[in-house]
C-alpha positions in Angstrom: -20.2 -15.0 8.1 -17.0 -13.5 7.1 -14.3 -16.1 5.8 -10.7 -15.0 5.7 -9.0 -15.4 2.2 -6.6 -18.3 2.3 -3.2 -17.8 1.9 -1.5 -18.9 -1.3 -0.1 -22.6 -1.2 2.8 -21.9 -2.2 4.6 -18.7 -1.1 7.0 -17.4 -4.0 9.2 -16.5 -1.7 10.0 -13.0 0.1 12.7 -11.4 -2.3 10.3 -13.0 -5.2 7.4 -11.1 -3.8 8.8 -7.7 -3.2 10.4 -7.9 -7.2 6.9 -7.4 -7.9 6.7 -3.6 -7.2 9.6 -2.7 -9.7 7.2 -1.6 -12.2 5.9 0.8 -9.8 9.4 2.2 -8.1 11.1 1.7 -11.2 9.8 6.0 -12.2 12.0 6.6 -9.0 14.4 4.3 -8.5 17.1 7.1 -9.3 15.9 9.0 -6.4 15.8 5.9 -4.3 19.5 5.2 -5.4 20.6 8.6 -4.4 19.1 8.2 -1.2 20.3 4.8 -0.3 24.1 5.8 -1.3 23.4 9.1 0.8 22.6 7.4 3.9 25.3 4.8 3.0 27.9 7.5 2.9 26.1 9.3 6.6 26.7 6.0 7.9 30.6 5.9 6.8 30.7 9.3 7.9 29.6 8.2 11.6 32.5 5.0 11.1 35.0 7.9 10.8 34.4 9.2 14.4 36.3 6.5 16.2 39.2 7.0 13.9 39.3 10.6 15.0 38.8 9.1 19.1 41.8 7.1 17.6 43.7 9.9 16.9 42.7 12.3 19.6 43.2 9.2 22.5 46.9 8.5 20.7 47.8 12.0 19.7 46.4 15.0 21.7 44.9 13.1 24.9 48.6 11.2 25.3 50.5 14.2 24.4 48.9 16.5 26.9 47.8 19.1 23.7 44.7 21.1 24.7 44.6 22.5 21.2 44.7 19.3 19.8 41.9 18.3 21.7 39.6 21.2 20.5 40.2 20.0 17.3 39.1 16.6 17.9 36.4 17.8 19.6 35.6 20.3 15.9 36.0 17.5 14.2 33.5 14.8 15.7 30.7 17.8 15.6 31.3 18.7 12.1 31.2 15.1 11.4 27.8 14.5 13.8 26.8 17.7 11.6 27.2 15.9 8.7 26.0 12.6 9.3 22.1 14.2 10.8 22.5 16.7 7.1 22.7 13.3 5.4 20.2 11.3 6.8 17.7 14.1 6.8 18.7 14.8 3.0 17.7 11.4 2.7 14.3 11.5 4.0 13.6 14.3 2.2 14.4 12.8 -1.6 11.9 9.9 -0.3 9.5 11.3 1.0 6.8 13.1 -2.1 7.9 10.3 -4.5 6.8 7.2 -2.5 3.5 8.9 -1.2 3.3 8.8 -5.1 4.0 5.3 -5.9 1.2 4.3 -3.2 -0.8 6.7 -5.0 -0.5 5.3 -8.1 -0.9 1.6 -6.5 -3.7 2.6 -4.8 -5.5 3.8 -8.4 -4.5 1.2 -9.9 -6.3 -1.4 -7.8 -9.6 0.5 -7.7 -9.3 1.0 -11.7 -8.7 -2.8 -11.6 -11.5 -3.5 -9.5 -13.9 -1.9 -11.5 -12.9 -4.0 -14.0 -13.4 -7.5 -12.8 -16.3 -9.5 -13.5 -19.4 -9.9 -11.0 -18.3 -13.2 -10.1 -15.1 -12.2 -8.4 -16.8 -9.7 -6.2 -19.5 -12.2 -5.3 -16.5 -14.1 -4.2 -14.2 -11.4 -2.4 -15.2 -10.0 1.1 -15.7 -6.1 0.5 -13.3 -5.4 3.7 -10.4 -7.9 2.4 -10.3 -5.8 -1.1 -10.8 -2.6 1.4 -7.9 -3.5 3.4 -5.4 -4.3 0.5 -6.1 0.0 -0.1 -5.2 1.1 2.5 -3.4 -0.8 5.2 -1.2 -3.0 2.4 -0.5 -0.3 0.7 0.6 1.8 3.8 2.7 -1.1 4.8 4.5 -0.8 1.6 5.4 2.7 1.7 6.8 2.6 4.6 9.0 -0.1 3.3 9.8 1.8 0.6 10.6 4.4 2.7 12.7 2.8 5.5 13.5 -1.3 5.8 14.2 -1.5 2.1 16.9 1.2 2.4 18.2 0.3 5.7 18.8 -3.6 4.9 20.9 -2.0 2.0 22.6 0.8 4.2 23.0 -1.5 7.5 24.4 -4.3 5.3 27.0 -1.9 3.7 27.5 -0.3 7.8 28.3 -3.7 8.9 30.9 -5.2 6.2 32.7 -2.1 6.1 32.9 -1.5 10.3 33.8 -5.5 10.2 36.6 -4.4 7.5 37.8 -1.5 10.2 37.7 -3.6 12.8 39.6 -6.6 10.8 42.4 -4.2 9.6 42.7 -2.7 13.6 42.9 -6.3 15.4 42.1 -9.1 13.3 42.1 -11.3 16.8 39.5 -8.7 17.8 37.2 -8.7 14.9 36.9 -12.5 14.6 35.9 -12.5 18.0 32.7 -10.3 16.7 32.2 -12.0 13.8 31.9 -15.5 15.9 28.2 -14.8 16.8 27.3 -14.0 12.7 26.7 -18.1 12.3 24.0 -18.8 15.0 22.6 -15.1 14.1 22.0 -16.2 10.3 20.5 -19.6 11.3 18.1 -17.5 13.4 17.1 -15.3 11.1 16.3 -18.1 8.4 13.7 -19.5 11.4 12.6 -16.5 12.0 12.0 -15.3 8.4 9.6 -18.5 7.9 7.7 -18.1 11.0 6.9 -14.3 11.2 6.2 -14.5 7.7 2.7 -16.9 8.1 2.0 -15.1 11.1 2.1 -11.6 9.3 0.0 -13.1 6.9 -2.9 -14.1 8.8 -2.9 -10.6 10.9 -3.4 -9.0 7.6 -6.1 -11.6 6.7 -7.5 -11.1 10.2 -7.6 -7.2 9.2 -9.7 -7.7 6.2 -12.3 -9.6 8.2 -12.7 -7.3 10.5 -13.0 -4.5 8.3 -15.7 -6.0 7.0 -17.8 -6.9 9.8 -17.3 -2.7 10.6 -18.7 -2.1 6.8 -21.3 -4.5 7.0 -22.3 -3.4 11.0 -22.3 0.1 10.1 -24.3 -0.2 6.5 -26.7 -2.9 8.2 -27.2 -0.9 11.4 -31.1 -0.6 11.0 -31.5 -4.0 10.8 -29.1 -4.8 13.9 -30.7 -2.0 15.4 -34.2 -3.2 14.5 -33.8 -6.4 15.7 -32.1 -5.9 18.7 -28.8 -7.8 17.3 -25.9 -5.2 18.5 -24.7 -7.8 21.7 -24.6 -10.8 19.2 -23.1 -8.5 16.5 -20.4 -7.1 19.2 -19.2 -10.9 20.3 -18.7 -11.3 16.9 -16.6 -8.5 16.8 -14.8 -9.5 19.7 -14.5 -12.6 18.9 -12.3 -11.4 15.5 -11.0 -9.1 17.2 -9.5 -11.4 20.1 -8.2 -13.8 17.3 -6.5 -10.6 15.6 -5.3 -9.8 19.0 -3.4 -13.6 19.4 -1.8 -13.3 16.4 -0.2 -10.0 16.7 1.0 -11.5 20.0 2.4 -14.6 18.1 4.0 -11.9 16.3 5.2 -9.9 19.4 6.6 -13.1 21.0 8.8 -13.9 17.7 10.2 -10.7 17.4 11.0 -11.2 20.9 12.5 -13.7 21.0 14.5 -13.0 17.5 15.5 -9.1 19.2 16.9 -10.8 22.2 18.9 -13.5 21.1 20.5 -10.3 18.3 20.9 -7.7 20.9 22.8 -10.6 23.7 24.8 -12.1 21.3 26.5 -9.3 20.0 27.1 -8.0 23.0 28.6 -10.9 24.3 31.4 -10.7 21.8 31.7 -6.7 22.5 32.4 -8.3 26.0 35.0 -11.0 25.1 36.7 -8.3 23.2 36.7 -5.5 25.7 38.4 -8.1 28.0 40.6 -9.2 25.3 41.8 -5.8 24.4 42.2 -4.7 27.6 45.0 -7.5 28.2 46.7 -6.5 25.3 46.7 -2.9 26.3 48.0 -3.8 29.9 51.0 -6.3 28.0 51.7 -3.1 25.4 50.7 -5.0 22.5 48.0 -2.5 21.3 46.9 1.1 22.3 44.4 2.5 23.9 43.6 4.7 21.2 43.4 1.5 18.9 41.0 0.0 21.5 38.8 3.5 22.1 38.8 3.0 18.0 38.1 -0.7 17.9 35.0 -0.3 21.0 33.6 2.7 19.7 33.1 1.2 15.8 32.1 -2.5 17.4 29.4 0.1 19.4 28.5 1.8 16.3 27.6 -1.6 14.9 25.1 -2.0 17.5 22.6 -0.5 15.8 22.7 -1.4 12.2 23.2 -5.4 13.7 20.3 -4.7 16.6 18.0 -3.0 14.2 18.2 -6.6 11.7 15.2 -8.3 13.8 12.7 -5.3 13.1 14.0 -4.7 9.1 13.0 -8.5 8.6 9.9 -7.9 10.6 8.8 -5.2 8.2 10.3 -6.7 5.1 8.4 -10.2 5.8 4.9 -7.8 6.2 5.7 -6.0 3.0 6.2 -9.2 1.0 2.5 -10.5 2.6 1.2 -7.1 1.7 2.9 -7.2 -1.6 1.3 -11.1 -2.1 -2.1 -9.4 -0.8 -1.9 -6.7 -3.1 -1.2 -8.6 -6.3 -3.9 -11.0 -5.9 -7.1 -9.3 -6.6 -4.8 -7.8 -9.6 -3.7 -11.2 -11.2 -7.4 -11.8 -11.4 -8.1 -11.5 -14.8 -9.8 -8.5 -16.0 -13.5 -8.8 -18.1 -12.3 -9.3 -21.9 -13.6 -6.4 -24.2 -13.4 -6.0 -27.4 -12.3 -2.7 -27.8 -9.4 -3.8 -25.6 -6.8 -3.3 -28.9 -9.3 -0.7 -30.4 -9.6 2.0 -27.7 -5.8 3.4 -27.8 -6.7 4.1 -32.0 -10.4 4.7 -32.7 -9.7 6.3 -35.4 -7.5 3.5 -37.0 -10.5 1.5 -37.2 -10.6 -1.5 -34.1 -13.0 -3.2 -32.8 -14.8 -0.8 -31.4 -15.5 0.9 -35.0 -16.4 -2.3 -36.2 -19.0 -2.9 -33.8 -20.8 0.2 -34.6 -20.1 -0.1 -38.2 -22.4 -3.8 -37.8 -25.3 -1.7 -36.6 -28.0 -1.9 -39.4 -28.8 1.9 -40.5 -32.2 3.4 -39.4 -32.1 1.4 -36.0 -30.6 4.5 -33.8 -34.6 4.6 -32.6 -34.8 1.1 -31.9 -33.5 -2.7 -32.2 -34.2 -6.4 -31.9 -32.6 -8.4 -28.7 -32.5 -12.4 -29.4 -31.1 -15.0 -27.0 -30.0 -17.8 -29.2 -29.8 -21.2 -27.0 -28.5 -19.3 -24.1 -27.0 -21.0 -21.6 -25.5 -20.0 -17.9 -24.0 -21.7 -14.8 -22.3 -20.0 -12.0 -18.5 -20.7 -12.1 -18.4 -21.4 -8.6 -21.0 -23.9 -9.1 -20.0 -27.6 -8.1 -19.2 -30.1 -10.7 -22.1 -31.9 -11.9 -24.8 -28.8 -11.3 -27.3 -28.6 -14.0 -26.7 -24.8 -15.2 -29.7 -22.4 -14.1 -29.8 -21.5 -17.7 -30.2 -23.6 -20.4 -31.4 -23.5 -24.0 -33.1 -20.0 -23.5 -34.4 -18.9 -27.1 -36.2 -15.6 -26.9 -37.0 -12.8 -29.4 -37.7 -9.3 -28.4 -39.0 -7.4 -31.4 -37.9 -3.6 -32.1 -39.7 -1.0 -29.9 -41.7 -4.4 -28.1 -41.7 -4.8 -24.0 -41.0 -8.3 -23.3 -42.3 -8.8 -19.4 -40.6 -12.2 -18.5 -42.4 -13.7 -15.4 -41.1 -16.9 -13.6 -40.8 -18.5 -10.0 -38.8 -17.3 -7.8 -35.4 -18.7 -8.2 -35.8 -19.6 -11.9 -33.0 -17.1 -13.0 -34.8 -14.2 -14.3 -32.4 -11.5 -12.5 -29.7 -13.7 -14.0 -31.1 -13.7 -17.7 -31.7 -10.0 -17.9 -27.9 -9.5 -16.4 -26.4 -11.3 -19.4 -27.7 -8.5 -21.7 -25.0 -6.1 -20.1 -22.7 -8.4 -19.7 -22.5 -8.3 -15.6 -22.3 -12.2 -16.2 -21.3 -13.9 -19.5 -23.2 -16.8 -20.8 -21.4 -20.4 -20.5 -23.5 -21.0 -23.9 -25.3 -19.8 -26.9 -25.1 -16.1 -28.0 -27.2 -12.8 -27.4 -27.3 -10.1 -29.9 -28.7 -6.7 -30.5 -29.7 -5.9 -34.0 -28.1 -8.8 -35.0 -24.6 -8.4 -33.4 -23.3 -10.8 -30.8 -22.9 -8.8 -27.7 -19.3 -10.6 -27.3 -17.9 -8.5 -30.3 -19.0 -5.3 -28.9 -16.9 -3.0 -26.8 -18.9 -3.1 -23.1 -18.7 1.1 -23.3 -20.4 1.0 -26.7 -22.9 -1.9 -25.3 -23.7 -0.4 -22.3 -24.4 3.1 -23.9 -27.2 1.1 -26.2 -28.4 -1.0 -22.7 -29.8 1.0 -19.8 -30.5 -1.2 -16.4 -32.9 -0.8 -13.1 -32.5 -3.2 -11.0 -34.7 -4.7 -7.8 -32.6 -3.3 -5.3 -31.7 -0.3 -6.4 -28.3 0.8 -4.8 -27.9 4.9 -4.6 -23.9 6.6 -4.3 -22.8 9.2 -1.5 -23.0 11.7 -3.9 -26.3 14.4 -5.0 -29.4 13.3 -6.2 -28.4 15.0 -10.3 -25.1 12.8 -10.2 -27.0 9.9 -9.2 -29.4 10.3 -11.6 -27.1 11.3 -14.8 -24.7 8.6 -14.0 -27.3 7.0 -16.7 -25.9 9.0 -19.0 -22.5 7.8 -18.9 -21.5 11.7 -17.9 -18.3 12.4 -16.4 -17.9 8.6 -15.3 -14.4 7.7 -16.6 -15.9 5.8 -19.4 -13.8 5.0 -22.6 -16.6 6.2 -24.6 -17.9 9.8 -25.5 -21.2 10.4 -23.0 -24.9 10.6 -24.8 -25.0 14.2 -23.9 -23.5 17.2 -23.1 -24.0 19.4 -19.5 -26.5 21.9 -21.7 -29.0 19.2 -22.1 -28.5 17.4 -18.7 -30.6 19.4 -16.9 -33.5 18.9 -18.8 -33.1 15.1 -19.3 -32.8 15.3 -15.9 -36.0 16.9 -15.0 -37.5 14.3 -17.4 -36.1 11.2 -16.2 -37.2 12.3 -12.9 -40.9 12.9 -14.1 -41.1 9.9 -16.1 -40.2 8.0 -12.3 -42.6 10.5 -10.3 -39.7 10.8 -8.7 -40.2 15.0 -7.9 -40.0 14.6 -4.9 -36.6 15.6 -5.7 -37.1 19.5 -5.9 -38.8 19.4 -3.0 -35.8 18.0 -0.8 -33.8 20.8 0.8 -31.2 21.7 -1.5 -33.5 20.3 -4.5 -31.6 17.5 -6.7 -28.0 18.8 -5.7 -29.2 17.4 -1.9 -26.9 14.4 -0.9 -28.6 11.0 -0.4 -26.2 9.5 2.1 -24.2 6.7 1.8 -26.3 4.2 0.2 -29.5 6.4 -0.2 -30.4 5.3 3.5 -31.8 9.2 3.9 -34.5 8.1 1.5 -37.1 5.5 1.6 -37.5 2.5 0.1 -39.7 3.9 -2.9 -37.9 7.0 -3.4 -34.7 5.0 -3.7 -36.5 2.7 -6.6 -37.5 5.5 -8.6 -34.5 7.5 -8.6 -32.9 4.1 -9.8 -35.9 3.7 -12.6 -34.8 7.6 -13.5 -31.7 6.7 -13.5 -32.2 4.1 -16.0 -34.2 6.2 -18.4 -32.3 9.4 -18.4 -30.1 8.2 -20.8 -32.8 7.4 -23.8 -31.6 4.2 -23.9 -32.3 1.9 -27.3 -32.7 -1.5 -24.6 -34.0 -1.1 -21.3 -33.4 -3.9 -19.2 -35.8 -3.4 -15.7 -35.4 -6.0 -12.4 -38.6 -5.8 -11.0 -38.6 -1.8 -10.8 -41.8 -0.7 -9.4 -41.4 -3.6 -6.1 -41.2 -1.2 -3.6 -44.0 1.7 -4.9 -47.2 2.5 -3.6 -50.5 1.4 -5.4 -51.1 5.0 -6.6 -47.2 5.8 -7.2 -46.9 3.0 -9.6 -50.0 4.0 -11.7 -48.6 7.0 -11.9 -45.1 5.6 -13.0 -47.0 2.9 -15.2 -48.8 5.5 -17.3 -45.6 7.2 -17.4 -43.4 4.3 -18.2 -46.2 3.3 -21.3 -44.8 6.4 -23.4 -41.2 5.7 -22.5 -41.5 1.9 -23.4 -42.9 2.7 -26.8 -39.6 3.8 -28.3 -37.9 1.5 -26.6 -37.0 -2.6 -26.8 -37.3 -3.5 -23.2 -37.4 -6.3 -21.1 -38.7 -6.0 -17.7 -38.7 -9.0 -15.1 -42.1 -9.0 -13.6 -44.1 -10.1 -10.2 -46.9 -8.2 -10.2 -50.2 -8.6 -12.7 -50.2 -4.7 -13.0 -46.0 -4.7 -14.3 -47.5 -7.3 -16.5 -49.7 -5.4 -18.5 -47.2 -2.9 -19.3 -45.9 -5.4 -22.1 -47.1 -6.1 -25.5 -46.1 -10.1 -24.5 -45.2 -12.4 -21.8 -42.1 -15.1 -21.2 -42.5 -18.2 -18.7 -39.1 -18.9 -17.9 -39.7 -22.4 -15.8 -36.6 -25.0 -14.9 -34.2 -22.7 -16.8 -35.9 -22.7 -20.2 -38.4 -20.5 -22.0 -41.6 -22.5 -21.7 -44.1 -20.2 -23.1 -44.4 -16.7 -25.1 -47.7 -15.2 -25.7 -49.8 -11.6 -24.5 -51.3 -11.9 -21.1 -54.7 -13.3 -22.2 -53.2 -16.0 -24.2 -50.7 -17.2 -21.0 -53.7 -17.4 -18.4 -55.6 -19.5 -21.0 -53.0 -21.6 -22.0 -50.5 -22.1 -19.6 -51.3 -23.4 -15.7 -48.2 -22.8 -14.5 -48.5 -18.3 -15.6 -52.1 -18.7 -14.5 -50.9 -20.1 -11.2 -48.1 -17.7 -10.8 -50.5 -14.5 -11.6 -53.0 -15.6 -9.4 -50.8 -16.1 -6.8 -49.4 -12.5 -7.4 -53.1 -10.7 -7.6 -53.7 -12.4 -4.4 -51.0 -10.5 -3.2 -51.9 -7.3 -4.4 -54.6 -4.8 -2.6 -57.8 -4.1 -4.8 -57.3 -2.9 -7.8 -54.5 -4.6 -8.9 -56.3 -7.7 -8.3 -59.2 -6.6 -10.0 -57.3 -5.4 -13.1 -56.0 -9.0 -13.3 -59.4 -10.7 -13.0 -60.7 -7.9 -15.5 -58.0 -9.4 -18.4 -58.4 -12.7 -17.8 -62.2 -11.6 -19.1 
């Protein structure tokens, strides 16, 4: 079920809002300066033409001077010349930088994203932070590019026509300026109403981008369960709420654009009538009144054109809100976060690796030290899942760690790379609180597999060697270079039995396909178990990671696991009797706690509840798994 992210409470305010993209305009704002006084000085150019009408209705026209007339006539298309050379000048000095700033806003947020804890994106909608790239962001460029210069250049248009006008017939003018009052009033309505209603289309937006992202990455199991009509209505059913509100937001600007276009012309009315009478009693010209009409018409426009600008504006300051609220979100704390600009001076980072005990590159000890953990979106009053979790994981040992379902063993093996942080107690490696170390540094020594192992649009090599922390952005140096990738490569893939590989059509450069869907379920899991042992990691961390294998596949992977596991501290969640025996001991986690540590044999004599839980899982299992489990409890 999708739920649309609420709206802040309180709205800082348009103007407020838009401030908020100076740090990333302020590289251009000199270009966005010369642009906005260019199109200011097109638009005083195009005031100019009814002074020349003016001259040619009073002078030439009146004076029956057919050369003068050419000359007016030179003059107005020089100056129409000028005023298109302006405005297209203008475009031009906008154009390449703001396709930059969004650019830049647009790397920005996915940087940020990466670097947000777990808990926010168990929180966030994938299509809401999908839609603040890429339609937000397009909003805002084209305010950059057009509303936010024409508020400025219709503004300056208007007071300085009104100033023409004023100095021509100040009776005239003040007949214009009578419809400014209601006008402003209106716009103040308007401003408040359009602005919620932009809002929730761009809400709206998000939700339905993610029912597309979910329908099209789930699209075997709609399509295996016959869901696509129930799927559809849903979609409709967004889609017709999307579709009311963008009506709500028609029938504003409707009602805003007719009530801006009638008044004004109203007044254009009074005065024509006005003028005229004075013309006919020889108080003014008819050249001053050509003049006066032809600059109240060339205010049309820039007056007119106020109901969209504030449309636009009032989108861009929701997009703007939108946009800076997955980046307000604080980002995970590291502690290399002062150390990375200045390894060599010495930070954090240096300090971390300086802690290491010599002689453990090979190997090292994990502890959790009365570990606690509770979900921070869990309500008040919830006993945490974790609590007082004390467990030792010798150098070199493989700690299998076996428990209910539901008892938090996925969540206790992702606190070792810090995907969630513990709400108590510590974990260290060798010794060193995990806290103090830079996550680059800690997630070099920690490799993961996890139970549902999740494969990039990208070859099955990169896959693979993103292990390796190779050519991933990461702050820290990767564990090897390209020479020795391809054979860790070919390693990692025969330690998971995963050569299958080289047989695929284009051998490991092949593509998977979004999400791996192009391979099976097995396949997936052991390039994910490759993936996790290419590297040489010193801690292995492994989520269940031979669920989804064959009885003959994970022998295979077993017997190949057993040499990997021997130079390496691991701890591997555990189901299945046969995943059991891979380690040297056993942990029961049961109602959050370590109840019991001991080697296979010892647990199924000692302890009911592992005895229960193993024969529940040989049970499970085909033959010889089953048998294997009867044969040690012998």
């Amino acid at each position: 079920m999708v739920t649309t992210a609420s709206p802040p409470s309180h709205s800082p305010g348009t103007v407020r809002s838009l401030l908020r993209l100076w740090p990333y305009v302020r590289p251009i704002r000199t270009r966005l300066a010369s642009a906005a006084a260019i199109a200011v000085l097109a638009s005083c150019v195009g005031l100019v033409i009814p002074l020349v009408l003016k001259w040619l209705v009073d002078g030439p026209v009146a004076h029956h001077d057919p050369s003068g007339v050419w000359l007016g006539a030179l003059y107005l298309l020089l100056l129409g010349i000028a005023e298109a050379v302006l405005f297209g000048f203008r475009r031009w000095l906008v154009a390449r930088p703001l396709v930059s700033v969004e650019a830049a806003m647009r790397t920005g947020l996915y940087r940020h994203l990466q670097r947000l804890p777990i808990d926010f994106h168990d929180r966030w909608p994938s299509g809401q932070l999908l839609s603040r790239g890429t339609t937000d962001l397009m909003l805002l460029r084209q305010f950059l590019a057009f509303p936010l210069t024409f508020l400025l250049v219709n503004g300056a248009t208007i007071v300085i026509g009104m100033a023409i006008l004023l100095l021509q017939q100040w009776v005239l003018g003040l007949v214009l300026l009578i419809p400014s009052i209601p006008m402003m009033v209106l716009c103040g309505y308007f401003e408040r109403r359009y602005s919620k209603a932009a809002r929730l289309a761009q809400d709206q937006v998000g939700d339905l981008t993610t029912v597309i992202e979910e329908s099209v990455l789930g699209i075997r199991i709609i399509k295996g369960f016959g869901r696509h009509r129930s799927q559809a209505r849903a979609f409709h059913g967004l889609s017709g709420q999307l579709r009311g509100t963008e009506l709500t937001k028609a029938r504003l600007l409707a009602r805003l654009w007719s009530v801006i276009v009638a008044l004004p012309e109203l007044a254009i009315g009074a005065a024509l009538v006005l003028g005229s009478l004075s013309v006919a009693d020889g108080d003014l010209s008819a050249g001053t009144l050509v003049a006066f009409l032809s600059t109240a018409l060339a205010l049309r426009w820039p007056v007119e054109s106020i109901g969209f600008l504030l449309a636009m504006t009032q989108e861009a300051a929701t997009a703007t809100d939108r946009f800076f609220e997955p980046m307000d979100a604080a980002e995970e704390a590291d502690a290399d976060t002062a150390g990375t600009a200045a390894p060599e001076s010495g930070g954090p980072a240096a300090a971390a690796r300086a802690a290491l005990p010599e002689g453990a590159a090979e190997a090292g000890e994990l502890r959790f030290d009365g570990v606690e953990f509770r979900f921070p979106d869990a309500p008040r009053g919830t006993p945490p899942l974790l609590r007082g979790v004390d467990l030792r994981v010798a150098p070199g040992e493989t700690m299998a760690l076996v428990g209910a379902t539901g008892s938090g063993k996925t969540t206790l093996t992702a606190l070792v790379p810090r995907l969630h942080e513990p709400t108590g107690g510590r974990i260290t490696l060798d010794g060193v609180d995990i806290t103090t170390m830079p996550r680059g540094h800690l997630r070099d020594l920690v490799s993961t597999a996890f139970e549902d192992p999740t494969l990039f649009s990208a070859s099955v090599a990169e896959n693979v060697l993103m292990g390796m922390g190779m050519g991933m952005g990461t702050d820290h140096a990767p564990t090897a270079t390209a020479d020795t990738a391809d054979t860790e490569l070919a390693r990692a893939l025969s330690v998971a039995q995963a050569d299958f590989a080289h047989a695929l059509p284009e051998g490991t450069a092949t593509q998977v396909g979004e999400q791996g869907h192009s391979l099976s379920g097995g396949q997936r899991q052991r390039l994910a178990l490759a993936r996790a042992v290419v590297g040489r990691p010193r801690f292995l961390v492994l989520d269940d990671p031979l669920s989804a294998l064959d009885v003959h596949t994970e022998a295979l992977v077993e017997a190949a696991l057993r040499r990997v596991l021997a130079d390496t501290t691991a701890l591997v969640v555990a189901h299945r009797p046969s995943t059991v025996l891979l380690a040297d001991r056993v942990a029961l986690l049961s109602g959050g706690r370590i109840t019991a540590v001991g080697t296979h044999h010892q647990l199924l004599r000692d302890s009911p509840e592992y005895a229960w839980l193993m024969a529940g899982a040989a049970d499970g299992e085909a033959g010889a798994p089953a048998a294997t489990c009867e044969e040690a409890d012998r």
